[in-house]
Backbone bond lengths (Angstrom), bond angles and torsions (degrees), N, CA, C in turn:
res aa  C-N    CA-C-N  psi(-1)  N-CA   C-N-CA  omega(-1)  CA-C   N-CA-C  phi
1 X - - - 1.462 - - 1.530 111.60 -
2 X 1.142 108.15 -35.25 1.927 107.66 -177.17 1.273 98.39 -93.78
3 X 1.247 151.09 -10.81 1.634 129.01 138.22 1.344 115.25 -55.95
4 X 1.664 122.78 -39.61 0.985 80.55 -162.53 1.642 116.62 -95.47
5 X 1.512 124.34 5.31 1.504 125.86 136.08 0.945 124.92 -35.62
6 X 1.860 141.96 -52.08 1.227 153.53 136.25 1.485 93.00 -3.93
7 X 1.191 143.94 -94.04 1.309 140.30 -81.75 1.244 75.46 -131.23
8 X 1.777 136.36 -15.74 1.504 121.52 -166.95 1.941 93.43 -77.35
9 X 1.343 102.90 -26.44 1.806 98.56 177.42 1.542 108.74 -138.62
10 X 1.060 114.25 64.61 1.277 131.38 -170.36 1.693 117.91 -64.20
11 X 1.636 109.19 113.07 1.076 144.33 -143.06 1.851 98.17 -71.20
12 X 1.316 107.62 122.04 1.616 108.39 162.65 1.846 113.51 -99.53
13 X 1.584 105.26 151.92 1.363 122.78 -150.33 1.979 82.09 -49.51
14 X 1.181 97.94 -52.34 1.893 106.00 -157.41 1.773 109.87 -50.29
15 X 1.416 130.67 1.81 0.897 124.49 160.16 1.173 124.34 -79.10
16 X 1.430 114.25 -28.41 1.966 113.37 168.23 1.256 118.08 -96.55
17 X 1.429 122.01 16.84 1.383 124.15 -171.93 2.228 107.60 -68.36
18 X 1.070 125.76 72.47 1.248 133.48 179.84 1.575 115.49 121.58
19 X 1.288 112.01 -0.49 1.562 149.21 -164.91 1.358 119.30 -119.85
20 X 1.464 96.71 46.28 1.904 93.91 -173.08 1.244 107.79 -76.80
21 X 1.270 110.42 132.38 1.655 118.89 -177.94 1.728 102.64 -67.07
22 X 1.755 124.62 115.39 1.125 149.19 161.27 1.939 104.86 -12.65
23 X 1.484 108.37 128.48 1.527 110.60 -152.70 1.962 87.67 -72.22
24 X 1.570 107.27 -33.16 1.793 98.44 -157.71 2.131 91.69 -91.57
25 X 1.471 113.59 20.53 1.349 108.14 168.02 1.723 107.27 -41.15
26 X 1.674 88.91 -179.12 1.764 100.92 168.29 1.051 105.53 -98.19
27 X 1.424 109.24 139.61 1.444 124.43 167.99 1.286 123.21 -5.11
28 X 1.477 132.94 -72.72 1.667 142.15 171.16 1.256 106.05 -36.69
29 X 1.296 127.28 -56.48 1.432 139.61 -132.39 2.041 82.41 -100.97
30 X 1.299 133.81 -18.51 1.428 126.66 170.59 1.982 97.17 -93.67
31 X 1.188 108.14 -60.68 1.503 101.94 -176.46 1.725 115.29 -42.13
32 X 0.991 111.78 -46.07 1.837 120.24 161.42 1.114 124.89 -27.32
33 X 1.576 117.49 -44.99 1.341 145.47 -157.18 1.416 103.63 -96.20
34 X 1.488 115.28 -47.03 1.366 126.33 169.58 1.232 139.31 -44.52
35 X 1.506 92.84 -34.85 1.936 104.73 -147.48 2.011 101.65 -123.42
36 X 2.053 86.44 1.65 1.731 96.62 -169.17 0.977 98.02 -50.68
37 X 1.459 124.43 146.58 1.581 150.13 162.75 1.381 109.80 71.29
38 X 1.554 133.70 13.21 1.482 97.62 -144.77 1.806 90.13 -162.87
39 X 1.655 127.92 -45.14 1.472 131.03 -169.38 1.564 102.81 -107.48
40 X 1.302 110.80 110.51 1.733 99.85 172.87 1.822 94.78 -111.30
41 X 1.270 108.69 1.16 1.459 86.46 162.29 1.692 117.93 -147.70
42 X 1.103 126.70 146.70 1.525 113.86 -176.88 1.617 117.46 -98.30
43 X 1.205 103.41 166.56 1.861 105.09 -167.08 2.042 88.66 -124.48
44 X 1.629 104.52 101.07 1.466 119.55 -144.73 2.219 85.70 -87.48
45 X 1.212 97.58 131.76 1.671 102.55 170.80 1.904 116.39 -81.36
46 X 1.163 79.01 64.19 1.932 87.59 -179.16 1.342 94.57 -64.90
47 X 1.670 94.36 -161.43 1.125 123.75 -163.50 1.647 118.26 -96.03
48 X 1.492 118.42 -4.13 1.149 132.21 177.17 1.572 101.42 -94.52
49 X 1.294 118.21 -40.55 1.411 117.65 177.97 1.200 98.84 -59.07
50 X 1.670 126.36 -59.21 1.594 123.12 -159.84 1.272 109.76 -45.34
51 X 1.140 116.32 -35.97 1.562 126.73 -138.72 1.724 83.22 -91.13
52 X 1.471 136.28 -12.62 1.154 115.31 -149.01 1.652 110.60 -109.74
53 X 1.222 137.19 137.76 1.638 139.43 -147.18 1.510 95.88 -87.28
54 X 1.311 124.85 -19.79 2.133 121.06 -177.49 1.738 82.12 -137.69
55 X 1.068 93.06 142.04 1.858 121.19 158.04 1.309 109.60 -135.05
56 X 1.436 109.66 112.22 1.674 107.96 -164.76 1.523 111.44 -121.84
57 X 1.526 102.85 102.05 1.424 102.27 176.79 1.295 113.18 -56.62
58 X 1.398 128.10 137.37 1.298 145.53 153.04 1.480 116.46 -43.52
59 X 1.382 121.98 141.97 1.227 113.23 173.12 2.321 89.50 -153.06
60 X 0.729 99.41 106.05 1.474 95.40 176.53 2.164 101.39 -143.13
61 X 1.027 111.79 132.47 1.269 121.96 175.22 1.416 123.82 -81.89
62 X 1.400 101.04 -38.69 1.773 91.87 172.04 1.837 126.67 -67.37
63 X 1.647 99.67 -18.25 1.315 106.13 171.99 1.303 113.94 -92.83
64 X 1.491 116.84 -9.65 1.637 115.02 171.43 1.802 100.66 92.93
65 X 1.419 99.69 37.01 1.634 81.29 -163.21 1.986 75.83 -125.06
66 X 1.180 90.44 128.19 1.909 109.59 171.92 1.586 111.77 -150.47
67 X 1.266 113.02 127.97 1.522 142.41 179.76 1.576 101.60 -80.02
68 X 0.798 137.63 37.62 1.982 129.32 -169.23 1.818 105.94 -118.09
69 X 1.424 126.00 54.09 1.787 120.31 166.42 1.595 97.91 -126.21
70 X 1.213 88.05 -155.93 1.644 108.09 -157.28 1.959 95.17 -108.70
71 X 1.359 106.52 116.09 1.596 103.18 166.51 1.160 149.15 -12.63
72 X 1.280 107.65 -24.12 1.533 121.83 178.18 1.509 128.30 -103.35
73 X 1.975 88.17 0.51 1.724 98.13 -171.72 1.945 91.36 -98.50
74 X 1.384 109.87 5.30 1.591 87.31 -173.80 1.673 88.88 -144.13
75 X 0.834 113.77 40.65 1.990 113.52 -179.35 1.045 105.38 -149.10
76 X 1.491 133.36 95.23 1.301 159.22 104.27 1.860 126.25 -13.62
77 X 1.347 103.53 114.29 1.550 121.14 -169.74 1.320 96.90 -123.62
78 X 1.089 117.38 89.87 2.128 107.26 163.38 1.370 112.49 -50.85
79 X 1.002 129.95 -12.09 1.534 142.43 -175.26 1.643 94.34 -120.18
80 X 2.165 91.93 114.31 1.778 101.83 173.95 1.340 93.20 -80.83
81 X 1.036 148.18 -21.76 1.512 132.09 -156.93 2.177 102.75 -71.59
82 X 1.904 93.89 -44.66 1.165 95.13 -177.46 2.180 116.02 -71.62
83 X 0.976 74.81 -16.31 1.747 91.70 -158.30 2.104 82.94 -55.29
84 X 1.563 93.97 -76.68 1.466 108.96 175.01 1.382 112.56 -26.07
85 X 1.628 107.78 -51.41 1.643 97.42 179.38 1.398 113.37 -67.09
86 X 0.994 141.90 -27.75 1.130 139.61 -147.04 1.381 97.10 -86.31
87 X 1.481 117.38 -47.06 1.825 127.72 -171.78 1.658 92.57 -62.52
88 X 1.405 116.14 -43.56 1.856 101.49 -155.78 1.518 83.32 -70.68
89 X 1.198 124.54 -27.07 1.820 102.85 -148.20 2.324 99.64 -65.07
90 X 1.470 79.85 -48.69 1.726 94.34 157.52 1.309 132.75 -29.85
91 X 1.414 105.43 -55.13 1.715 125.23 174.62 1.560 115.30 -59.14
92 X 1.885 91.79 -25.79 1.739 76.70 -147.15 1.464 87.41 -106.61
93 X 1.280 134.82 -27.30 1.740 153.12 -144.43 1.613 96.80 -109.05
94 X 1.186 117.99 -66.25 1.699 124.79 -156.64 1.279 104.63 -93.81
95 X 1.478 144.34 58.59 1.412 166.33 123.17 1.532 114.08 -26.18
96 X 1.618 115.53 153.28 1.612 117.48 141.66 1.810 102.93 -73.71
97 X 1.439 76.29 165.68 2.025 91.19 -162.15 1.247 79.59 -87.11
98 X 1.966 109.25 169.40 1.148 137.21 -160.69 1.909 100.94 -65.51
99 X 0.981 123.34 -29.02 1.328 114.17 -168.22 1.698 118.81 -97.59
100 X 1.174 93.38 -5.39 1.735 107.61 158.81 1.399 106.45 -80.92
101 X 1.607 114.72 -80.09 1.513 100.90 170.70 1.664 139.17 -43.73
102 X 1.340 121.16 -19.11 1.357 130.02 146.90 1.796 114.98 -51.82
103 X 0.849 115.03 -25.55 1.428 111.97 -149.52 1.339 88.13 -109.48
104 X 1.371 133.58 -18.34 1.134 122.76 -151.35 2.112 94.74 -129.91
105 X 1.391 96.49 -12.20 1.793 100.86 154.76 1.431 118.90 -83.89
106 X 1.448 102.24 -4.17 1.762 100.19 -163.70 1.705 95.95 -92.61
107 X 1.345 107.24 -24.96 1.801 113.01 178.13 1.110 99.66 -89.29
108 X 1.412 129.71 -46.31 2.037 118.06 173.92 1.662 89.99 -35.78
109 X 1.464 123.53 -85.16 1.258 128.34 -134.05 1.368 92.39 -60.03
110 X 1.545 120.04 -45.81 1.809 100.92 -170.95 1.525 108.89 -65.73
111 X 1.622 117.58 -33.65 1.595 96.53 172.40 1.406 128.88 -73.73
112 X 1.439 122.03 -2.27 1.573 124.12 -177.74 2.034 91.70 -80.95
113 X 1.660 110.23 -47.25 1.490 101.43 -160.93 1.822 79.49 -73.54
114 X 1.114 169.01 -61.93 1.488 158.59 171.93 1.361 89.40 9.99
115 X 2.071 109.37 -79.43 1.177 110.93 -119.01 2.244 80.62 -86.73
116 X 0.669 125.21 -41.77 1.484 151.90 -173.19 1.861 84.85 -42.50
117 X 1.409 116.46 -77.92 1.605 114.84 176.92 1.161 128.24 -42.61
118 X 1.002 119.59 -21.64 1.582 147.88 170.88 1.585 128.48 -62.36
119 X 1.722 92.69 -37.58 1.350 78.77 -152.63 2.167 86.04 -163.78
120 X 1.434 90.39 33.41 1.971 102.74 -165.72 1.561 111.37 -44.69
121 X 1.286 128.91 -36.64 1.575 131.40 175.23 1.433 108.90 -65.77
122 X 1.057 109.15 -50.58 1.535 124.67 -161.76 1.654 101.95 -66.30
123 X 1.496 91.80 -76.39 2.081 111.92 166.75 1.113 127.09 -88.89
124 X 1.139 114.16 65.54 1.473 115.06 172.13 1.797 124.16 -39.47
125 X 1.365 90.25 -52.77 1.682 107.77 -160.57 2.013 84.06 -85.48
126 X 1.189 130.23 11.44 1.462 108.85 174.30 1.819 125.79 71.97
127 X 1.011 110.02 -0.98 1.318 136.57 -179.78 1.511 106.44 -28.36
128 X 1.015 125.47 116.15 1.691 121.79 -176.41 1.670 91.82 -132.95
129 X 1.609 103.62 164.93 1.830 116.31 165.37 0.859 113.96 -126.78
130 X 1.471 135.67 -177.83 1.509 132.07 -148.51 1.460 103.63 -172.05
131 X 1.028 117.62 158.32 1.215 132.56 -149.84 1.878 108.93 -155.64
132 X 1.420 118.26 148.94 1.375 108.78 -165.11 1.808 83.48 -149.02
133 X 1.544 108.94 112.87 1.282 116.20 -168.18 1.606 103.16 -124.18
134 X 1.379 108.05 132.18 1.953 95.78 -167.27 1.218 81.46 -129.15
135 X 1.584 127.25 136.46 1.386 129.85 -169.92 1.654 92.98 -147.46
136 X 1.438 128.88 -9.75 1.385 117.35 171.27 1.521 130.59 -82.01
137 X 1.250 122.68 -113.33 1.680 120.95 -167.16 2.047 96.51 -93.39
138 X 1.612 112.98 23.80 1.321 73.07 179.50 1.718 118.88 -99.77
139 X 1.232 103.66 148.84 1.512 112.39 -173.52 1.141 126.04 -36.90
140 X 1.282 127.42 -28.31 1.844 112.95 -177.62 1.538 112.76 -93.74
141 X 0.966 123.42 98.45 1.551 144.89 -160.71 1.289 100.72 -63.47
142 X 1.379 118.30 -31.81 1.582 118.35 -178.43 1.654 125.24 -65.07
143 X 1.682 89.49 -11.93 1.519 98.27 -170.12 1.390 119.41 -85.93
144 X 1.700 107.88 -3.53 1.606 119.39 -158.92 1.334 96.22 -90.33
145 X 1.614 117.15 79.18 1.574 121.20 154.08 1.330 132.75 -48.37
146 X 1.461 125.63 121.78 1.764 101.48 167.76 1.304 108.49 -91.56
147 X 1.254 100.05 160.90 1.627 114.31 -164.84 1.503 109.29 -35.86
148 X 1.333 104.37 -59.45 1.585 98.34 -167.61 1.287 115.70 -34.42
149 X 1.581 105.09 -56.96 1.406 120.61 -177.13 1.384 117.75 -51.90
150 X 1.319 118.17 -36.28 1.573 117.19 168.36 1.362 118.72 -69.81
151 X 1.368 119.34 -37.80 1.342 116.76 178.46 1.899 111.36 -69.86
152 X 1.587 108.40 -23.40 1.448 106.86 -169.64 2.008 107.34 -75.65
153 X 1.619 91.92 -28.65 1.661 97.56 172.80 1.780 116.63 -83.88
154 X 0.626 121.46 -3.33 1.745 138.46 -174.47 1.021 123.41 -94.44
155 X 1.667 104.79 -55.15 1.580 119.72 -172.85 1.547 120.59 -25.48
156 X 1.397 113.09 -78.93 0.918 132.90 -176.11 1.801 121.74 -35.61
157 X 1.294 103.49 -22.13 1.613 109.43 172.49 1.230 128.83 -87.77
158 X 1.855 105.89 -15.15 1.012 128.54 -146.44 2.059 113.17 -107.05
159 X 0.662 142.16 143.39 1.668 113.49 176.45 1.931 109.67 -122.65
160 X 0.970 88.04 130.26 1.797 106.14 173.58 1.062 127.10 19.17
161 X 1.446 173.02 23.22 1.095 134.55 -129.98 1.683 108.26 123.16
162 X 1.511 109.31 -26.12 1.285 107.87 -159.52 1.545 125.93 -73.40
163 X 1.337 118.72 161.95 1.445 109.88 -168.22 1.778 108.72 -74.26
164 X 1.391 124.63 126.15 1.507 109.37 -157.30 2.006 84.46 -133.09
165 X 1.357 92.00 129.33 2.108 92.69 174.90 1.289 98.93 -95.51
166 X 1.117 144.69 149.90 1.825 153.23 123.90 0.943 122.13 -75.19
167 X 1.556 121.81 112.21 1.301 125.36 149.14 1.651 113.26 -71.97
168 X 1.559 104.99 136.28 1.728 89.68 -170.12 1.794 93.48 -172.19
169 X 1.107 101.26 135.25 1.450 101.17 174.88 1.909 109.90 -107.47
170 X 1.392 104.47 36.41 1.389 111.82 169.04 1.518 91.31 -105.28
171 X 1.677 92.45 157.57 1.744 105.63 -178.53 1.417 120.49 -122.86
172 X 1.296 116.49 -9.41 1.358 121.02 150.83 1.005 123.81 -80.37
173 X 1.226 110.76 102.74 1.701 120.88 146.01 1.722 125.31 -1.29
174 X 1.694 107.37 -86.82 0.799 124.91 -157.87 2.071 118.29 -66.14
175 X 1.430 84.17 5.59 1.399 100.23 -176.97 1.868 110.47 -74.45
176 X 1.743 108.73 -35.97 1.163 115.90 175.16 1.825 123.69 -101.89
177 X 1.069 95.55 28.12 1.627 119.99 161.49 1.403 116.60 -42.23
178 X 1.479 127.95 -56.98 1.106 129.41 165.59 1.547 117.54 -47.54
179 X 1.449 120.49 -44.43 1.354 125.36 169.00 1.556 111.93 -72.04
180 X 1.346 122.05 -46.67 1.693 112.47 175.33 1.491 113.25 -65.71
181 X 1.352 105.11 -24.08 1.974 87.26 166.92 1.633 130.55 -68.63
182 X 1.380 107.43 -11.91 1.108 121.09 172.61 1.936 128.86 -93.01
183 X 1.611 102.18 -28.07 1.351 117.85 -164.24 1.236 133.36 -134.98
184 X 1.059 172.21 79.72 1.461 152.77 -112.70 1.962 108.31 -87.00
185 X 1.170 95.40 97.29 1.636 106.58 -166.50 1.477 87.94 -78.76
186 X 1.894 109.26 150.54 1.403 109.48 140.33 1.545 81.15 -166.83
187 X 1.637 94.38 154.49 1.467 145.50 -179.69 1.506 117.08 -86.44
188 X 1.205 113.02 160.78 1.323 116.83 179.94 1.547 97.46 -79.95
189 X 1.079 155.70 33.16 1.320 162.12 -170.64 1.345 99.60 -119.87
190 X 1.519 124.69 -56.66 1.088 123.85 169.36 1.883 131.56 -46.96
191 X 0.626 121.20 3.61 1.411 141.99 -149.17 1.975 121.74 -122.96
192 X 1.591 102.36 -1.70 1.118 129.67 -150.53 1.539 89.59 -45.65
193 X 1.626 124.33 -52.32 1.222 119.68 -165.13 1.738 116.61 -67.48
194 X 1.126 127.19 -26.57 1.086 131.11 172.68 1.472 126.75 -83.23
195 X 1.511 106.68 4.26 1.317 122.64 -163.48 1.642 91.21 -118.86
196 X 1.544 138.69 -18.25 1.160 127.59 -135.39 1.424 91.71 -69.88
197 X 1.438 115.00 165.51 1.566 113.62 160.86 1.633 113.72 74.32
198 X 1.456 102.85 -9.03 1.133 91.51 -163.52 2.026 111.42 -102.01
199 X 1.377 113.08 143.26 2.038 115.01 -160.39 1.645 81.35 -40.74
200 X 1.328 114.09 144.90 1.004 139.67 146.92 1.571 113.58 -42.12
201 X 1.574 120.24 -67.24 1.271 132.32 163.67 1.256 119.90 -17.66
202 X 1.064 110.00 -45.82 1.676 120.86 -162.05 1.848 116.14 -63.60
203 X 1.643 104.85 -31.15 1.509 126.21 -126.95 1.943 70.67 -82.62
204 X 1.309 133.44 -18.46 1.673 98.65 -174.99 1.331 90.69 -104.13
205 X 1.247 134.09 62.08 1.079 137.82 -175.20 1.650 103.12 -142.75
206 X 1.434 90.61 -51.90 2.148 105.20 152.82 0.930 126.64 -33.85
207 X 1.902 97.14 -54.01 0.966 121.18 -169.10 2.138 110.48 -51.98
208 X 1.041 102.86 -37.46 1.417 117.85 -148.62 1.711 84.63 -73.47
209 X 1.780 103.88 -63.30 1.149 111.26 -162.81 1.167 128.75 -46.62
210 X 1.624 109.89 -38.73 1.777 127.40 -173.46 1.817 99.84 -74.47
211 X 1.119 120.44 -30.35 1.738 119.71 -170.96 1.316 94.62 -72.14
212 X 1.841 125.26 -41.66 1.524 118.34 -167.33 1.427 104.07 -60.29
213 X 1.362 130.07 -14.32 1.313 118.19 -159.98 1.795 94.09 -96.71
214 X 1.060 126.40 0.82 1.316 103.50 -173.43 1.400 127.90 -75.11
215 X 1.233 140.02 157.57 1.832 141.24 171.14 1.770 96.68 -33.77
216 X 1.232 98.53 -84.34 1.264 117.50 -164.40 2.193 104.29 -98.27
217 X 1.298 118.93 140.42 1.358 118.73 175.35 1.597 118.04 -140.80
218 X 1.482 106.79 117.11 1.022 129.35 173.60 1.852 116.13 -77.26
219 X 1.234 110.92 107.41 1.360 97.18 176.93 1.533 104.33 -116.09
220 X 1.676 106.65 -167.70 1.532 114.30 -179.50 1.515 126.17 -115.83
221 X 0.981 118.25 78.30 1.519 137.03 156.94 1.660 105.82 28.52
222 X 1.270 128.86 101.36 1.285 130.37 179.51 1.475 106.62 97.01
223 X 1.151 130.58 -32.69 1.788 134.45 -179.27 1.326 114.05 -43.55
224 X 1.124 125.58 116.13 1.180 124.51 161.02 1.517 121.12 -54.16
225 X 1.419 114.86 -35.15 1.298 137.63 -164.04 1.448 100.67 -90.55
226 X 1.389 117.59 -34.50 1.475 109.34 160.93 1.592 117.22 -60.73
227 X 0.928 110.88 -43.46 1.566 136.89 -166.29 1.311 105.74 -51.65
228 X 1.665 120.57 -52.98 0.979 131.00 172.55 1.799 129.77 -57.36
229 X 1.640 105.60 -34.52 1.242 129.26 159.25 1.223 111.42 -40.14
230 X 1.401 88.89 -66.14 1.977 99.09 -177.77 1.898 113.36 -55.35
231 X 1.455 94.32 -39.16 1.709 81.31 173.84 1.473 126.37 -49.13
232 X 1.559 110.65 -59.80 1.110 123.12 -175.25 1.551 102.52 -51.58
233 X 0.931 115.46 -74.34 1.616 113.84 -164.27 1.702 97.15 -48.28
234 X 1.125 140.81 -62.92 1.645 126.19 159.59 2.146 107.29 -12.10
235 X 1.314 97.87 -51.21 1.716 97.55 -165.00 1.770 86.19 -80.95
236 X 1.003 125.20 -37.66 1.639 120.15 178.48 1.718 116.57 -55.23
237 X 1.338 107.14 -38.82 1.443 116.03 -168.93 1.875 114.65 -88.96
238 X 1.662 113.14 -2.14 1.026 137.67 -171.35 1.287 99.57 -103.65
239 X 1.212 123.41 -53.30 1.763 131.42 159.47 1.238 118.24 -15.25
240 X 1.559 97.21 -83.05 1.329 141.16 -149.04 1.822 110.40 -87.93
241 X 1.066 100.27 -30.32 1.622 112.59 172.16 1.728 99.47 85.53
242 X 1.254 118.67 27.39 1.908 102.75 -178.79 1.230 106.98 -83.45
243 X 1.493 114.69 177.15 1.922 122.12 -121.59 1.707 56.10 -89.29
244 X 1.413 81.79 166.40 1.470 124.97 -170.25 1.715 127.17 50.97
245 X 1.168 105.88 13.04 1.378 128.04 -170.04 2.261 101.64 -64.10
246 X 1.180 84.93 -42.53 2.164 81.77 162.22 1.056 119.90 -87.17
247 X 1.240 113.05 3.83 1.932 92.24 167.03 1.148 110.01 -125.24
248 X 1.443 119.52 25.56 1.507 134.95 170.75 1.841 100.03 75.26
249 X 0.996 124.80 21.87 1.636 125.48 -159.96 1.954 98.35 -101.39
């Protein structure tokens, strides 16, 4: 019944854009929020599902059908009390292990004293931004900015000079030239000593952690791996109390 109210005026993303609908709302008024632009129908967890020992998401390509987002974009709780529980248990339980996040505070702190040596009156607190640039095999072709173009949409948030990290699974350098003439770029490459010893495996996982810490964060449109960025810094800004931290913004 509350889809199909949903669906009599069916909600586009740009109505919650800074406007997150309140977590202890009513039911309708969160499902709205959920399903904007994108679910006109739901796949309901009855009692035949419960009961059942495999639930096997589909994943087939010729029908267009792929399982690949973030938990919270496809799990529906009519109950906020449970919904909420369900995200903290996530927040607090399903982490990188202690030696990723070590590894990946040891490059925050050398890029805050970077940006801090640089610039000590101005940045006291070391303040750097970050950026999440995907230029390899991933599928949405529309997303492959060249620099200029990223720096011409960015700029404006950004100020002169400033200390800026990339997460990026491109390996040329000289590709973000347009952005290093403007900013003092460095990579998790840079970092060799704080990284030594440390699984190889891990490092786009670094990757993730060191971008959440930035002022300002640029991610990439469709990324899951951006996506994830964005969570954390949501759980960072809830911490920490930064501006917009009550209206989920």
């Amino acid at each position: 019944e509350m889809m199909k109210e949903v669906n009599a005026n069916f909600p586009r993303v740009q109505e919650f854009i800074n406007k997150p609908v309140p977590v202890n709302a009513p039911a309708t008024e969160r499902l709205r929020e959920a399903v904007a632009g994108q679910v006109k129908q739901l796949c309901v967890y009855d009692e035949k599902m419960q009961d059942a020992l495999v639930v096997h998401f589909m994943c087939y390509h010729k029908m267009r059908v792929r399982f690949l987002t973030h938990f919270y974009a496809f799990l529906f709780f009519e109950s906020w009390e449970q919904d909420l529980f369900n995200k903290r248990f996530v927040r607090d339980h399903l982490r990188y292990a202690d030696e990723i996040q070590c590894a990946a505070a040891r490059v925050v702190a050398a890029i805050r004293d970077r940006a801090r040596r640089r610039d000590p009156t101005g940045n006291p607190n070391g303040d750097f931004d970050s950026f999440h640039i995907r230029r390899g095999d991933f599928q949405y072709k529309a997303t492959r900015l060249e620099a200029d173009q990223i720096y011409e949409n960015t700029k404006d948030e950004l100020q002169e000079k400033a200390t800026v990290f990339v997460a990026t699974d491109h390996q040329g350098k000289p590709f973000f030239k347009p952005l290093a003439d403007h900013y003092d770029l460095v990579f998790l490459s840079d970092f060799k000593e704080e990284l030594k010893d440390v699984n190889t495996n891990y490092l786009g996982m670094i990757d993730q952690l060191v971008a959440s810490r930035g002022r300002v964060f640029f991610g990439c449109f469709h990324s899951t791996f951006s996506g994830f960025i964005y969570r954390m810094r949501g759980y960072h800004s809830q911490k920490e109390k930064v501006e917009g931290w009550d209206q989920g913004v």
